[in-house]
C-alpha angles and dihedrals in degrees: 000000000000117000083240094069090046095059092049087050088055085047097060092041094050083047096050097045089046089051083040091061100033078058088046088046095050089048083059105050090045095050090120103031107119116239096012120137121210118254122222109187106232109239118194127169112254120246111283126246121254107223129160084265097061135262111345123188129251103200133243134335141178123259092184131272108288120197116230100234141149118229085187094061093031088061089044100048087046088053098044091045089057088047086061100047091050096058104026085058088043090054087033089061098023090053094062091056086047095061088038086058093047108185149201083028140129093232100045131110094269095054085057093055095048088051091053086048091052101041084064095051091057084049092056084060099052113012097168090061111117084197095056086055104048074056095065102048084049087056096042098048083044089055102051088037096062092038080052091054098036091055091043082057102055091041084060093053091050089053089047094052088048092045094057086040086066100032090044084047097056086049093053086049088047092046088045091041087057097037086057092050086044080047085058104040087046087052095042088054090059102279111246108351094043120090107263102114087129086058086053098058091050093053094044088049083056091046090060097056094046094055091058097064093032128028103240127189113202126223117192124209144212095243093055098263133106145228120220114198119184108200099322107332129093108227093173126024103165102307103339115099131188111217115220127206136185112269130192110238117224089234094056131273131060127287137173130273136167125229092271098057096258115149116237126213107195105194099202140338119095094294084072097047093055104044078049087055098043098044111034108000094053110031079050100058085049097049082054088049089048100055093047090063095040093050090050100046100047090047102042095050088047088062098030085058097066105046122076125247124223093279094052100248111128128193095069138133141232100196126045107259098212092055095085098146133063081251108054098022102138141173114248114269082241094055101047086049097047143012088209088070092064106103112220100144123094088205138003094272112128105255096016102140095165090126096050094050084045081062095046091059092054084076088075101019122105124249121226085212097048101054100265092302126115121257084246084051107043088047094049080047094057092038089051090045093051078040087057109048085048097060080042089062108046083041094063089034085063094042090050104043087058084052085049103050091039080049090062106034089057090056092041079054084066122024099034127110111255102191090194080054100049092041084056084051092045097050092060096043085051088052089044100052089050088050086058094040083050088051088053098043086049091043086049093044078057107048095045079054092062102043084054087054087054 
């Protein structure tokens, strides 16, 4: 070997070792940077030199700066993150109908039933009390006041829920429209074995948020960039992004769609949650809702039609017929006007209160339309069940945000900075490098020999 050769080979160690500890230095300084993966600089010996006396090595060269990082707890971090979006958004919006239902309570919607029930029953025992009627109209306005409320309530939520899916929408686009430009400048730097790593960690801290409004799934490709497909549907492929917007379904509800008309299927993250919201959980609270007033209406008025008011006329309504929704539920114009035109009586004979007490019953008896259940009953059903998908949901949100955090801390385990770790790194990188300066000042004290010999 010249002497020649063994001072290039001291150059590319003192150059590795140099690039080695400027890697080690920038772990450090970043130990408590989120999101940042520690960087390990890729030595490989150089190829070797072919001389009449066989292969000779060249030294050392770089092979790129690598990040340590896990693609198995990164996925599972990503589908435990949508998992969590998706519940905690379902027990964010079902818990505000929840305190809008407010049961068990004395001041809930089924209180207000059971005080239209009883008020009748009062009126059966002394039909001819002006002050029993005017007990009655109290019960029933306070009735269709608190299921107006309760369904407004639930329309606001569904506008609210409509409202974050568009606004969660333009901020995916937003996350997938940065991770495309990272994919560029990535592949521009020379993909996977140029030196982005630090680009790396930015795209995959975008993916992550990304992953908790929309399930994503990440392909990784040869050139150092990444697919992400929701459902299945490719929203990135490089740098190229598919923009998504909020569409109206046919059958009612929102849903996902890209530009191009394609329908999306997130399969978790708070996007879900919300088209889910918007298209099956909420409708079908109303339509409950719905069916209560319809069923009330129809069979009060069918009893209250054949008994006789104050006044004797019969055929007449409590509630308004044409009020067969929560929304539009409404006391007969006669009935708002006047007590006497409540009918409690079975015939014209003075204290009769048959009809009334016909009415009372009403409070235990099953309805046809109902399935069989009371209208007490059928309501208490709806608020458990609301009750219950509440509890569901905070309770996976608990489950998943432990996934979540053991999640992280399994990746952290890998891909975090240790800074006992990187001194020890750097000791070894500092003795190396004054191994490689001794090479040169030994291949110099050489070469000055031989020129004295000259």
């Amino acid at each position: 070997m010249s002497l020649a050769s063994l001072l290039s080979i001291a150059r590319s160690a003192l150059i590795a070792q140099q690039r080695a500890m400027s890697v080690t230095a920038h772990n450090v300084a970043n130990a408590q940077t989120p999101g940042y993966s520690r960087q390990r600089l890729q030595l490989t010996a150089a190829d070797p030199q072919l001389t009449p006396m066989g292969l000779v090595g060249r030294g050392v060269t770089e092979a790129g700066i690598q990040r340590v990082r896990d693609a198995f707890f990164d996925a599972r971090y990503r589908s435990e993150s949508g998992l969590l979006g998706d519940s905690a958004t379902m027990g964010d919006f079902l818990g505000q109908v929840e305190a809008a239902v407010n049961e068990p309570s004395n001041d809930g919607l089924a209180a207000s039933l059971d005080g239209l029930f009883g008020a009748f029953a009062n009126l059966a025992n002394n039909p001819a009390s002006s002050t029993s009627r005017a007990l009655v109209q109290q019960a029933g306005r306070r009735f269709v006041q608190q299921l107006h409320q309760l369904d407004a309530t639930v329309r606001q939520v569904a506008d609210g829920a409509l409202t974050k899916m568009r606004e969660q929408v333009g901020q995916a686009n937003d996350l997938a429209r940065r991770i495309g430009a990272l994919n560029q400048q990535i592949l521009s730097s020379g993909g996977p074995s140029g030196s982005a790593p630090d680009l790396q960690d930015q795209r995959d801290a975008l993916v992550d948020q990304l992953s908790n409004l929309v399930g994503v799934r990440v392909m990784q490709r040869d050139d150092g960039t990444i697919g992400l497909v929701a459902g299945d549907t490719i929203l990135v492929d490089g740098a190229n992004v598919q923009t998504l917007a909020v569409q109206g379904l046919a059958g009612g509800g929102f849903g996902l769609t890209t530009a191009g008309g394609g329908t999306v299927d997130p399969k978790s993250g708070s996007l879900r949650a919300l088209s889910e919201l918007t298209t099956t959980t909420l409708p079908g609270i109303q339509q409950r809702l719905d069916a209560l007033a319809q069923a009330l209406v129809t069979t009060v008025n069918a009893i209250h039609r054949s008994g006789y008011t104050l006044a004797g006329a019969t055929g007449t309504d409590f509630f308004d017929p044409a009020g067969l929704t929560a929304q539009s539920i409404a006391l007969a114009p006669a009935v708002v006007a006047s007590g006497d035109a409540i009918a409690a009586a079975g015939t014209a004979a003075p204290g009769d209160g048959t009809i009334a007490q016909q009415l009372a019953g009403l409070a235990t008896a099953g309805a046809a339309a109902l399935g069989g259940r009371s209208f007490r009953d059928f309501y208490i059903d709806l608020a458990g069940a609301i009750g219950a998908d509440v509890s569901s949901a905070w309770q996976d949100v608990d489950a998943h945000q432990a996934m979540v955090d053991q999640a992280d801390t399994m990746r952290a385990s890998v891909s975090g900075v240790s800074v006992d770790e990187e001194m020890v790194a750097l000791i070894g990188q500092q003795q190396a490098y004054s191994a490689a300066a001794r090479i040169v000042k030994i291949a110099d004290d050489m070469m000055k020999y031989v020129l004295e010999m000259i």
